[in-house]
C-alpha positions in Angstrom: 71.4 17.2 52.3 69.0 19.8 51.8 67.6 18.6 48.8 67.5 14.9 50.3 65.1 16.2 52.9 62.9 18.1 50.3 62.2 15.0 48.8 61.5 13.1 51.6 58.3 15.9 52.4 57.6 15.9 48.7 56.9 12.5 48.8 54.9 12.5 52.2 52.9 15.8 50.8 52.4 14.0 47.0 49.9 11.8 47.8 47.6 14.1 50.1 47.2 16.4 48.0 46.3 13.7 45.1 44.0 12.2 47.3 42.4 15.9 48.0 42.2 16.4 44.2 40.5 13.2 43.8 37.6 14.2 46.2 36.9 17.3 45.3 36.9 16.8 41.7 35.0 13.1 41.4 31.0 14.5 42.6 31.9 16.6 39.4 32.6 13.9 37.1 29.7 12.2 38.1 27.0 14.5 37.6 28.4 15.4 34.1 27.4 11.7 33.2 23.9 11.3 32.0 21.4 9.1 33.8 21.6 5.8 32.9 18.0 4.0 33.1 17.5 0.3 34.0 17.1 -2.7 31.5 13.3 -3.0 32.2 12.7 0.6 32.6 10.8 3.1 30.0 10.6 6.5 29.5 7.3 7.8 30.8 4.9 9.5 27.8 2.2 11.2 28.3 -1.4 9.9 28.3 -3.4 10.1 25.0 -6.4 8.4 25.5 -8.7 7.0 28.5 -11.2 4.3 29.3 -14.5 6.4 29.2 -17.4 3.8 28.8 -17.8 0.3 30.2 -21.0 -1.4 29.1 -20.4 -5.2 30.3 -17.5 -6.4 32.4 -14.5 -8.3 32.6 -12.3 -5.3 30.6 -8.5 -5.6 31.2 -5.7 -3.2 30.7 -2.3 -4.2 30.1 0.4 -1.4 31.5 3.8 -0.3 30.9 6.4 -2.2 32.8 3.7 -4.9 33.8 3.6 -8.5 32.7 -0.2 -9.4 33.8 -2.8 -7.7 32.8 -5.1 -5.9 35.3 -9.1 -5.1 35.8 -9.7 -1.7 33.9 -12.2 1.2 35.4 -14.3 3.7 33.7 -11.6 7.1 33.8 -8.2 5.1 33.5 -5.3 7.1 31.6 -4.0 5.4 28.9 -0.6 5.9 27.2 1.5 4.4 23.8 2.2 0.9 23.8 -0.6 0.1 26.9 -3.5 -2.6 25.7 -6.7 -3.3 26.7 -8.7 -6.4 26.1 -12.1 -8.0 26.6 -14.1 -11.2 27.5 -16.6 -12.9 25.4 -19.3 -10.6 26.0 -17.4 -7.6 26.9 -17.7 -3.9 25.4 -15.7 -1.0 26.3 -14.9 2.5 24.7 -11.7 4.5 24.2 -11.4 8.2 23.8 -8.5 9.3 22.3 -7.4 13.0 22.8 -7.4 14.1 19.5 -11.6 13.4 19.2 -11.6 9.6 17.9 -13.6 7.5 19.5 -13.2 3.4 19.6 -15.5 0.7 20.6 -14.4 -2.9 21.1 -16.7 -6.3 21.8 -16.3 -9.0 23.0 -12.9 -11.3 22.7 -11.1 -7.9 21.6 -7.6 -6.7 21.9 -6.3 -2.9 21.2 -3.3 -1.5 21.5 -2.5 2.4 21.6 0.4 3.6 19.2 2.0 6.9 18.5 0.1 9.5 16.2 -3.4 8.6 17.2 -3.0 5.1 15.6 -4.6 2.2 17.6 -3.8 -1.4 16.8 -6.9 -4.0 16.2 -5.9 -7.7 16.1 -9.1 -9.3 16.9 -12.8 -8.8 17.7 -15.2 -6.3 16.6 -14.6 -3.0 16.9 -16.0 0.5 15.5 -14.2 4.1 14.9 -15.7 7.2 15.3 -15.6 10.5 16.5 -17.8 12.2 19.3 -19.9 15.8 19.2 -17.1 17.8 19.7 -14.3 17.1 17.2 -14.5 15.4 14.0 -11.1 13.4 14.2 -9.7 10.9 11.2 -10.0 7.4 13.2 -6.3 5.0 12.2 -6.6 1.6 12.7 -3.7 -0.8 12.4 -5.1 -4.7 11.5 -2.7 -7.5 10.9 -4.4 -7.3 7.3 -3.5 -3.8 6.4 -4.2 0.0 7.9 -7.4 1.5 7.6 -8.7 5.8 7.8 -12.4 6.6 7.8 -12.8 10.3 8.3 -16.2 9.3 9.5 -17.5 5.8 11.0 -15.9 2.7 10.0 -17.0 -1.2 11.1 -14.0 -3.8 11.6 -14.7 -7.5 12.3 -11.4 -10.3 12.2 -12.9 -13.5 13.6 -10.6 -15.8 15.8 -10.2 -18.4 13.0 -7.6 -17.1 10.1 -9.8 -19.1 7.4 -13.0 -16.7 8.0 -13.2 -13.6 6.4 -12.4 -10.4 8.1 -15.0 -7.5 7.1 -14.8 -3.7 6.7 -17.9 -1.7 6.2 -17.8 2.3 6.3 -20.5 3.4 8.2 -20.4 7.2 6.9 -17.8 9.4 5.3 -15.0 8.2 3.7 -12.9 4.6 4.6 -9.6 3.7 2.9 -7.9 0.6 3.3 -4.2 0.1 2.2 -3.4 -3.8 1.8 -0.4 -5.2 3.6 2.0 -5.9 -0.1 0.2 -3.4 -1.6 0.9 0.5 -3.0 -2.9 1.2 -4.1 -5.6 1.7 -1.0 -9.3 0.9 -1.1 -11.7 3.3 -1.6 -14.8 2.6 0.4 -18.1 5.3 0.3 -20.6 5.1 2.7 -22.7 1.9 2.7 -19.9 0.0 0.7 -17.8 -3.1 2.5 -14.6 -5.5 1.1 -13.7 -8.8 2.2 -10.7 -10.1 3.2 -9.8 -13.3 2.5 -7.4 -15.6 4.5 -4.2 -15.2 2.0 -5.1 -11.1 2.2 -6.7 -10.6 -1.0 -9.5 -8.1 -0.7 -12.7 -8.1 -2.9 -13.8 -4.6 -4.8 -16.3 -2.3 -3.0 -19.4 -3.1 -2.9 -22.9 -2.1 -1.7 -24.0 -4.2 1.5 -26.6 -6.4 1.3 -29.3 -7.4 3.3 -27.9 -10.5 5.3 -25.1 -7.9 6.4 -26.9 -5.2 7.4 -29.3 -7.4 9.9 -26.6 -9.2 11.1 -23.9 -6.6 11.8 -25.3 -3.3 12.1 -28.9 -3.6 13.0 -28.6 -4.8 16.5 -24.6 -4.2 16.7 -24.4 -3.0 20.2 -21.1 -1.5 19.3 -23.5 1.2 17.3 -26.5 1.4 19.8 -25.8 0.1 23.2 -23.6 2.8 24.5 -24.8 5.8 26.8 -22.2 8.1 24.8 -24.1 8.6 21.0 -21.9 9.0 18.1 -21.9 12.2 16.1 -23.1 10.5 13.2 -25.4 8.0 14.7 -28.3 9.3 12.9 -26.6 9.6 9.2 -26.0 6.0 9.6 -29.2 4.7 11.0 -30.5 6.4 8.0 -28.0 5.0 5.5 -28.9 1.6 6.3 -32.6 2.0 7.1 -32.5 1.4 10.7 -34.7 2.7 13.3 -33.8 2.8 17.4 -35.6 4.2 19.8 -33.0 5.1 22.9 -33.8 5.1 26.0 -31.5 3.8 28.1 -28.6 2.2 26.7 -29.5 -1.3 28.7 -33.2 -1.2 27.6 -32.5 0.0 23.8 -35.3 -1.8 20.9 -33.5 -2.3 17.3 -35.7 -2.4 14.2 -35.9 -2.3 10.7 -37.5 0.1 9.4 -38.7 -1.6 6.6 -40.0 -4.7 9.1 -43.9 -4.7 10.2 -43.7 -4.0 13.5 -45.3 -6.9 15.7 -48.3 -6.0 17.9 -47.9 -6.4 21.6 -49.8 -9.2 23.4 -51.2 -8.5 26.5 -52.2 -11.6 28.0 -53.3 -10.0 31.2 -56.7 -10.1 31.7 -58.7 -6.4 31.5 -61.4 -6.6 34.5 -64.0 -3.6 34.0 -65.8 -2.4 36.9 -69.4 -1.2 37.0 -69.8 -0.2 40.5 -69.7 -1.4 44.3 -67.0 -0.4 47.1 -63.4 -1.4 47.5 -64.7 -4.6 49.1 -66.4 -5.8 46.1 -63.7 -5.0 44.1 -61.2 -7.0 46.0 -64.4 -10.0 46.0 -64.2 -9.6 42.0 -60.8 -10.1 41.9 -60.9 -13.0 43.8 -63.6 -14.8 42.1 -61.8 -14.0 38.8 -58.2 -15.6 40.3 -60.1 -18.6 41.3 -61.2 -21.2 39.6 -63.3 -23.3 42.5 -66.1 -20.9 43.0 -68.6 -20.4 40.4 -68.5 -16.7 39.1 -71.2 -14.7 40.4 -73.5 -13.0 37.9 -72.7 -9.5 38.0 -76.2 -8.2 37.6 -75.9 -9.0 41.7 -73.4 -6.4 42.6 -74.0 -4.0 40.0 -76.2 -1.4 40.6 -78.1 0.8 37.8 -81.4 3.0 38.1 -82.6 2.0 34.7 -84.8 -0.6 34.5 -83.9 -3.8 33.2 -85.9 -6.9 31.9 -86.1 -9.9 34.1 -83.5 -12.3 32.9 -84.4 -16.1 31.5 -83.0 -17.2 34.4 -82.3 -14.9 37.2 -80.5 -15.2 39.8 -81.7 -14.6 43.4 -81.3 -10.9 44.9 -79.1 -10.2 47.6 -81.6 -8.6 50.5 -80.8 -7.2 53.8 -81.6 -10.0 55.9 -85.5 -9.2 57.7 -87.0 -10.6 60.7 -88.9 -14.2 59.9 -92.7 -14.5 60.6 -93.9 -17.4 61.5 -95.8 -19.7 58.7 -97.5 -22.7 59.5 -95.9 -25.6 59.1 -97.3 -28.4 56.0 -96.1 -31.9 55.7 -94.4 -31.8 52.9 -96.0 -33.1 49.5 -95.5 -37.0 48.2 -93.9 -36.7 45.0 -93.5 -39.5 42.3 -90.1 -38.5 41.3 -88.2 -37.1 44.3 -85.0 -35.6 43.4 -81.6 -37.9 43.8 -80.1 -35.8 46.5 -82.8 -35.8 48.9 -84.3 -38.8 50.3 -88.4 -39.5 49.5 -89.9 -38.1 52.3 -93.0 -40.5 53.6 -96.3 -40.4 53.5 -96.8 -40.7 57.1 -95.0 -39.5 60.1 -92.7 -41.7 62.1 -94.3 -42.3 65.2 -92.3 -41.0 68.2 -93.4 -43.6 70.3 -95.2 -47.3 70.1 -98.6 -47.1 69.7 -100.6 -48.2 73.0 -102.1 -51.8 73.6 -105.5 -52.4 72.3 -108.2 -52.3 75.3 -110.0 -55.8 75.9 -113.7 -55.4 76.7 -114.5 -56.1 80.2 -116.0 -59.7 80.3 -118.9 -59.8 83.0 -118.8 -62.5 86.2 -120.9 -65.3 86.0 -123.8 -65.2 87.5 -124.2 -67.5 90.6 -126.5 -71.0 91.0 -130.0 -70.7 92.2 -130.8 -71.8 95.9 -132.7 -74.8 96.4 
């Protein structure tokens, strides 16, 4: 009987104290098990590069976790894997931590990637470093990679059956083929050319045609407010001249090329002497083109004597009292001029003249008486 009833309470116990062990022991379980992140979620990294020059707008920057792209601002963070791409007459510049410095045009896309490596699908773009680290720029092109340990000029055009062009700017520029185990050795000055089915031409020195149209007034080189370290071993490689200022008013030359005098089709008025007034009448006369211009022997004044001119014109005199002069009929002339009517010989009479007088007729004289 005894044990009967101990296994009744056993049985009425069993279960609380289960369920009491399955509280206290289930937070523990769960915080032993790691974190598990969502499908569409990524593990932060840190930033390696920011947005730190903006010359023309729209420039857009493609986040982590983000399907649209959104407008970008001088000082944004960027980190691996984030984009940024331009417009058709957009340029913006990238800093990477590490020193290297990249500058895209216009219809450009780049793409951040671990190790300092950027990746360049289209546009323009140019690879440097700044004044205060001399970094090895990587740039990852659907054509191959390419390291310049100085300045290095990228071009892929939109259409696949143009060539894509690489010119190192200074230093040193390898490019390793996609397919292929041997890189390209490029030396300062020298650019290849990739054709369409990847093939690659030797290294050569750059002509003419290339320099003035892709590095004489490339505004990838010049136009930025942020100089290269390097700017000036390259101007001088290539024979270029710039004279900065500001980066929105910069003038690119040859320096080989005559430069062109400026016309100044302003005209240069010179004044002798007279007060502001006739200064501000000498402008005038010189703006219009009704009034005959006034000789300016009239308003100049000089204490040297000077001879009469052929045909002088009359003196301006402070205005003096008239006298009175007596007054002659004007003189008959054969030829009167054609403005003025002939003036006659005799004066109009005011008046009629007054009827002749008869002479008085005497009376008759009367009959004689008878």
């Amino acid at each position: 009987m005894r044990c009967w009833q101990l296994f009744k309470i056993s049985r009425q116990i069993l279960p609380l104290v289960v369920l009491s062990l399955s509280v206290t022991l289930l937070p523990s379980c769960m915080s032993n098990q790691p974190a598990k992140p969502f499908s569409s979620e990524t593990i932060p990294t840190e930033a390696i590069a920011e947005i730190s020059e903006i010359r023309s707008y729209p420039v857009r920057v493609k986040y982590l976790n983000a399907s649209v792209t959104r407008p970008a601002t001088v000082g944004v963070s960027l980190k691996v894997n984030e984009s940024i791409s331009t417009e058709e007459t957009s340029t913006a510049q990238v800093s990477l931590r590490n020193g290297t410095i990249i500058r895209i045009g216009g219809k450009s896309s780049l793409t951040l990637k671990p190790q300092n490596l950027v990746e360049f699908t289209a546009g323009r773009l140019v690879a440097g470093y700044g004044t205060e680290v001399k970094a090895t720029a990587k740039v990852q092109t659907p054509f191959g990679e390419i390291s310049s340990d100085g300045a290095v000029y990228i071009e892929i055009p939109a259409k696949a059956a143009e060539e894509r062009h690489v010119i190192a700017l200074d230093g040193t520029t390898t490019v390793l083929l996609k397919g292929s185990t041997t890189a390209l050795t490029l030396n300062k000055g020298e650019e290849i050319r990739i054709k369409a089915d990847g093939k690659a031409s030797e290294p050569k020195r750059i002509d003419k045609e290339s320099i003035d149209k892709r590095i004489a007034n490339n505004n990838l080189l010049f136009g930025f407010n942020t100089p290269l370290a390097n700017l000036n071993q390259i101007a001088s490689e290539f024979g270029i001249s710039a004279t900065v200022k500001e980066a929105k008013t910069i003038e690119f030359r040859r320096s080989d090329v005559p430069k062109l005098p400026k016309e100044n089709n302003q005209k240069k008025i010179t004044y002798t002497s007279g007060t502001a007034s006739n200064d501000r009448e000498e402008r005038r006369d010189n703006s219009s083109d009704r009034r005959p211009e006034e000789p300016k022997a009239a308003r100049s004044v000089s204490t040297e004597p000077k001879q009469p001119p052929s045909n002088p014109a009359p003196p301006i005199e402070t205005p003096q009292p008239a006298t009175p002069q007596p007054v002659e009929p004007p003189p008959v002339t054969t030829n009167p001029p054609r403005d003025v009517p002939p003036t006659p010989a005799q004066p109009i009479p005011i008046e009629p003249p007054p009827a002749p007088v008869q002479p008085e007729i005497a009376a008759p004289e009367p009959p004689p008486k008878r």
